[in-house]
C-alpha positions, 0 to 999 in steps of 0.5 A, a space after each residue: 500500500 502506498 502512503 497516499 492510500 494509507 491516508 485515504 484509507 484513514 482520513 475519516 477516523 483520523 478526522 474524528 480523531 482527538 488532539 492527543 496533547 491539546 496544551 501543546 498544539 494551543 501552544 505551539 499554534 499560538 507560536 506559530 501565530 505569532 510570526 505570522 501576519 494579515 498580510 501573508 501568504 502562507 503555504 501548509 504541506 503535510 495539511 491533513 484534514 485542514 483543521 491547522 489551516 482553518 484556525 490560521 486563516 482568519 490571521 493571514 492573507 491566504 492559506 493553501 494547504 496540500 496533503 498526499 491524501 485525496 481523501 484528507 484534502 476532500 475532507 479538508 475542502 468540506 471544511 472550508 467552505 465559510 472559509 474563502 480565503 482557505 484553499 487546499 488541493 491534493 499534491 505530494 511533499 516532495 513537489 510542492 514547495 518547487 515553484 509554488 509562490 509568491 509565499 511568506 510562509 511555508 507550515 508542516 506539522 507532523 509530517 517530516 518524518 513520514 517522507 523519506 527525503 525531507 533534507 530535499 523538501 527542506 531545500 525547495 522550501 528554502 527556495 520557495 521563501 524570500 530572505 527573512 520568510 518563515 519555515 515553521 514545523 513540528 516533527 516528531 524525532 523518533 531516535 531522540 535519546 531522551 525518548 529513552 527504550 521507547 524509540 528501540 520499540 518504535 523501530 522494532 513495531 514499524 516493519 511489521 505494521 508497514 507490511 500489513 498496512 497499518 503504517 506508512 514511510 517513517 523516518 527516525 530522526 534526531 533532534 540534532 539531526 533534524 535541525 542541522 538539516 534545516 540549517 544545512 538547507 540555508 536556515 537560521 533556527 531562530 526558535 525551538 522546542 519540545 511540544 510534546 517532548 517527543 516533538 520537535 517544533 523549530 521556528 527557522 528564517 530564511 538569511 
């Protein structure tokens, strides 16, 4: 099964689904907010059922937000139908960035890890941005050592659960790796935190 229809198969569940940690989302949402204005562009990869997108949209210009799955992105439409200034459309991470513009922004939460040449993506976003435009993620570093035992399971449940279906591409990062790839593609890491500790959220200006 491809990652494209993984997603499709469970874009309604995961439409249902609860935030698992709703502190850290409000947080890092408001964060994320904070670099953003009503005069922006913005451009979310990786925008599942759009519900991010949503709650940005009335502090910017425009939002796009583009998914793998056409299953999400339809999801994601159904949702945005008050919302004009909202727009989502099907398309893969690894093109998106690669003449899309003019943006100000460019968002992906949570889904780094989940395509297997993100130092790519990193490069094209570089690209997308003018100098001093913002690249906003949040990904999860699941080699992190301060996850502890738990990343030897991790590695040790994914074979399995790819084999049958139960899980899509995952990439094992590191904190240190994943921010020294984000500063190798040309970025100044201006902020950074754990939200949740597994999660990596990285704030990083185009110089």
């Amino acid at each position: 099964m491809n990652d494209a229809a993984f997603w499709d198969k469970i874009a309604p569940k995961y439409a249902q689904d609860p935030i698992k940690d709703m502190a850290a989302y409000e947080y890092t949402l408001g964060r994320t907010k904070s670099y953003l204005t009503t005069d922006d562009h913005v451009l979310e990869i990786g925008c599942g059922t759009g519900s991010t997108a949503l709650t940005i949209a009335p502090h910017v210009r425009n939002i796009t937000g583009t998914d793998v799955s056409p299953g999400m992105i339809a999801i994601a439409n159904e949702k945005a139908a008050q919302t004009p200034n909202a727009s989502f459309h099907a398309a893969r991470a690894e093109t998106v960035a690669r003449g899309h513009g003019p943006v100000d922004a460019i968002l992906g939460f949570n889904l780094f890890h989940l395509v297997p040449k993100a130092e790519d993506i990193f490069a094209d976003i570089h690209r997308a941005l003018p100098k001093g435009g913002y690249f906003i993620s949040k990904t999860p570093c699941l080699a992190d050592p301060s996850i502890g035992v738990k990343r030897h399971l991790f590695r040790a449940m994914i074979p399995p659960m790819q084999w049958i279906g139960k899980a899509p591409t995952v990439r094992f990062f590191t904190q240190v790796e994943l921010e020294q790839a984000i500063q190798f593609a040309g970025f100044e890491v201006v902020e950074a935190g754990n939200f949740p500790a597994i999660s990596r959220y990285i704030v990083a200006r185009k110089t």
